[in-house]
C-alpha positions in Angstrom: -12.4 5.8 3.8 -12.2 4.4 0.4 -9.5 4.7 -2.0 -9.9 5.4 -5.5 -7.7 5.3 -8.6 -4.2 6.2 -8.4 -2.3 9.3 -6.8 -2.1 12.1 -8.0 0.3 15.2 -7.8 -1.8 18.0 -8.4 -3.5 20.5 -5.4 -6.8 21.0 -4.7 -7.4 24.5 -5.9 -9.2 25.4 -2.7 -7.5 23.5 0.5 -10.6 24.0 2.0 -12.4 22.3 -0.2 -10.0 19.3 -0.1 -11.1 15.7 1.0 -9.6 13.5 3.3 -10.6 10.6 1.2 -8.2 11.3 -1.7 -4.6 11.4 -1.2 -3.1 14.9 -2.7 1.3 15.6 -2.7 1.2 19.2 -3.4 4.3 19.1 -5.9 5.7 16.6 -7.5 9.1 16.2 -5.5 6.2 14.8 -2.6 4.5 12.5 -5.2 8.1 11.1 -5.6 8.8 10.8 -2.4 5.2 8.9 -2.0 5.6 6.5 -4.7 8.9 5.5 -3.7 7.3 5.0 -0.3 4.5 2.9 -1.8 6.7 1.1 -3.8 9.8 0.4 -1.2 7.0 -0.8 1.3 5.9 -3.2 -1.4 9.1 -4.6 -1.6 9.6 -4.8 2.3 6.3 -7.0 2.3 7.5 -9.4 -0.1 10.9 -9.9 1.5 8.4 -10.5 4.7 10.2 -9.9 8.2 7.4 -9.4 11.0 4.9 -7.0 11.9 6.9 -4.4 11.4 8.8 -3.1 8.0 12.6 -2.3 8.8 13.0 1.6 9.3 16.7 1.4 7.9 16.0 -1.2 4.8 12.8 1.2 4.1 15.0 4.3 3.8 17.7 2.6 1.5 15.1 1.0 -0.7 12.5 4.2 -0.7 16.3 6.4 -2.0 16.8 3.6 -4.5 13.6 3.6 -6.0 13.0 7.2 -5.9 16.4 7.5 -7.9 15.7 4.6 -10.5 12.1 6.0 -11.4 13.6 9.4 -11.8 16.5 8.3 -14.5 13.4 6.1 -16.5 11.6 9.2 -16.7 14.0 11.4 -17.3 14.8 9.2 -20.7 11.4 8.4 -21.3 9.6 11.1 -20.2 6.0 9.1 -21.3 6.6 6.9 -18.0 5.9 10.0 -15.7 2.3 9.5 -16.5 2.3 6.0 -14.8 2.5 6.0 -11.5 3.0 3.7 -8.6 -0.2 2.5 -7.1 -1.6 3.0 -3.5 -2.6 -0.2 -2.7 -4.3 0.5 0.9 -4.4 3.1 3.3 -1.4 2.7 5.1 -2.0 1.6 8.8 -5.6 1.2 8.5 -6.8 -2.6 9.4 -10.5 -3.4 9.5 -11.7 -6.2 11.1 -15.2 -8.5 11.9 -15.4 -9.5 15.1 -17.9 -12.1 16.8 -18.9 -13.1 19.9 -18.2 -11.8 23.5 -15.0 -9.7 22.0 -17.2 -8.1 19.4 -20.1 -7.3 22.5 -16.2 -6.2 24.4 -15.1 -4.0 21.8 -18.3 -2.2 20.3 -19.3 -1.5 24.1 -15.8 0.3 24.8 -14.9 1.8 21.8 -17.5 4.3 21.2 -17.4 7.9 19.4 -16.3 9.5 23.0 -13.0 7.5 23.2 -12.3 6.8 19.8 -8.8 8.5 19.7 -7.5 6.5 22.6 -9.1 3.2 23.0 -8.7 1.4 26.1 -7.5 -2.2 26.8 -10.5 -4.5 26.5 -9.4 -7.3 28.7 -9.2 -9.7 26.4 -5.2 -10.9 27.1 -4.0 -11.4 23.0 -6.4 -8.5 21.3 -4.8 -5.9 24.1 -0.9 -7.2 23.4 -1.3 -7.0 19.8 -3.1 -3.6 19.4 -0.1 -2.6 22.0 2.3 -3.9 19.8 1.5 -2.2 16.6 0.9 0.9 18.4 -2.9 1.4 18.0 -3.6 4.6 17.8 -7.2 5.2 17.0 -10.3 3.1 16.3 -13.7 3.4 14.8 -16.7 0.9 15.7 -20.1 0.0 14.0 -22.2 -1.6 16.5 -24.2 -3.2 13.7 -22.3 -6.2 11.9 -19.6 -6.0 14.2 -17.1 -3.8 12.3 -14.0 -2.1 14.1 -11.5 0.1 12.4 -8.1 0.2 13.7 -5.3 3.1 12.6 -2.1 1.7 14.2 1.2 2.7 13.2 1.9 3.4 9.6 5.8 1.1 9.4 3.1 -1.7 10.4 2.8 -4.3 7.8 -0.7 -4.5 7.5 -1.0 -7.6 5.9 1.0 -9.5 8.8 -0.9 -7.8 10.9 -4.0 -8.7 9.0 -3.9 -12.4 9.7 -1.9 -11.9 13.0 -5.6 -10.3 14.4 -7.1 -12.9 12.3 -5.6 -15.5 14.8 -7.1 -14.1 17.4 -10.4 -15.5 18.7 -13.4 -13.5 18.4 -12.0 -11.9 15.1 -13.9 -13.4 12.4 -11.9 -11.4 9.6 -9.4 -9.0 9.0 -8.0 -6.9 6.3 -6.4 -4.3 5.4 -8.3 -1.1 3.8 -7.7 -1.9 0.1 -7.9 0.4 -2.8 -10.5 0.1 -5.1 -10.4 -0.6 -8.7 -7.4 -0.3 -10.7 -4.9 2.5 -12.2 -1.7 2.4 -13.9 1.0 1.3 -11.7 4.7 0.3 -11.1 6.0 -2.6 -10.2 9.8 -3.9 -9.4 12.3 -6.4 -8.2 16.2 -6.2 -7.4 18.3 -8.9 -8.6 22.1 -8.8 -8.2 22.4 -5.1 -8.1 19.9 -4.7 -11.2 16.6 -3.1 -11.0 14.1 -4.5 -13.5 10.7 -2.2 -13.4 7.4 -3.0 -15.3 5.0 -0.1 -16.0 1.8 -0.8 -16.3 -0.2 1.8 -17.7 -4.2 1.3 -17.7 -7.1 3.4 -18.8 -10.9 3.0 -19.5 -13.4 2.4 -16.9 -10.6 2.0 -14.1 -12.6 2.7 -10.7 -14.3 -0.9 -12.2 -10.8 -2.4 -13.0 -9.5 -0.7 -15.9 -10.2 -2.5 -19.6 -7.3 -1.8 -21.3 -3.1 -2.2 -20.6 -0.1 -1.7 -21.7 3.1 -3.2 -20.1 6.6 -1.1 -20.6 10.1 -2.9 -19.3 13.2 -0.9 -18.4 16.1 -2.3 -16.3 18.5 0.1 -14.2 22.0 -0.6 -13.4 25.0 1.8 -12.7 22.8 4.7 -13.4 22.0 3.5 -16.9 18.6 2.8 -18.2 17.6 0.1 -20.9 14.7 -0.7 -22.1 13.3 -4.1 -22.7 11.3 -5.6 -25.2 8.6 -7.5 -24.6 9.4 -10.5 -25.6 13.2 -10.3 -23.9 11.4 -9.3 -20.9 9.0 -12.0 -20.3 12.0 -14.5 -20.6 13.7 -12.4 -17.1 12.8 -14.4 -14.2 13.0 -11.0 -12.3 10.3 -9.8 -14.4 8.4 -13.2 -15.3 7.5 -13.4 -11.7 6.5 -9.8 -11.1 4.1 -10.2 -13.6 3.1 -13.9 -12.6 2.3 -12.0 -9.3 -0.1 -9.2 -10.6 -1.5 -11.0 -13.2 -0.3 -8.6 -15.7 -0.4 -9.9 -18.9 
């Protein structure tokens, strides 16, 4: 599955016509609640904190973020055309695999036993697909490609290079979105949020030419908005945007 562009909130007019490559939130109270997702997961990954991102701290940060985006939009409403970005698929880790593992792997995993794949007897592969609760997996027996959904609180790039450690993996990575959109971005400093939105347009699925950066901080339920030149002096926001190479 590839990912393209940015979500969206609107429905497919006939569900049975609707694709499982594009992600669709039927009203936007569920495209909320998936951006702040998106965005509180973000934020988990940069804190880092193992394989796994922190159930409680992902609930209190998806709340907080949710909250925040709704009081910027609700005084500008122009910022509820930028959304946050899907970056990847969420649990979705594809790797290259080499040698006898890759013969191992290909030979198991085939289209009959894709939905529960069994141990392959190699010691570290088995006790890390175990640990991050592999659930399915997909094989090409030509190149040596496996796709693994495991579960979705899995920080997939941890688990990214942890596979990468393993030998007999020759890469790893998570299922990355294609392209570029408009998207959010944020940091929490001492109690204030400082958000950048980053809306984008023209010729996107190839990386999207044009930008424009907007800065609002969020504190005690009050919104301000920054100006450009204020906000590139914020270390909060200097670093986000050293980060995404937003300019």
């Amino acid at each position: 599955m590839v990912l393209i562009g940015s979500v969206t909130a609107v429905a497919p007019a006939d569900s049975a016509e609707s694709d499982e490559t594009t992600y669709l939130h039927p009203s936007p109270w569920e495209a909320a609640d998936a951006e702040a997702q998106f965005l509180a997961d973000r934020l988990l990954r940069r804190e880092g904190g193992g394989l796994m991102l922190d159930d409680e701290r992902q609930r209190a940060l998806r709340h907080e973020v949710k909250q925040a985006l709704s009081l910027i939009r609700r005084a500008y409403p122009a910022m509820a055309d930028v959304r946050v970005r899907e970056e990847y698929r969420p649990g979705r880790i594809i790797l290259g695999l080499k040698g006898e593992l890759k013969d191992t792997v290909v030979g198991m995993w085939n289209d009959e036993n894709a939905l529960t794949p069994p141990p392959t007897g190699h010691a570290a592969f088995d006790a890390l697909n175990a640990k991050l609760g592999l659930k399915a997996a997909e094989t090409l027996r030509f190149g040596g490609y496996a796709f693994l959904d495991v579960d979705e609180r899995v920080d997939v790039i941890e688990a990214a290079f942890a596979y990468f450690m393993i030998d007999g993996v020759d890469y790893a990575r998570p299922e990355w979105a294609v392209g570029g959109s408009p998207d959010v971005d944020a940091a929490k400093v001492q109690g204030i949020w400082h958000f950048v939105f980053r809306n984008a347009w023209g010729d996107c699925p190839a990386g999207c030419i044009h930008s424009e950066l907007s800065f609002f901080i969020v504190a005690n339920g009050e919104v301000q908005r920054i100006g450009r030149a204020e906000a590139r002096s914020m270390d909060p926001i200097a670093t986000l945007l050293a980060d995404r190479g937003w300019r």
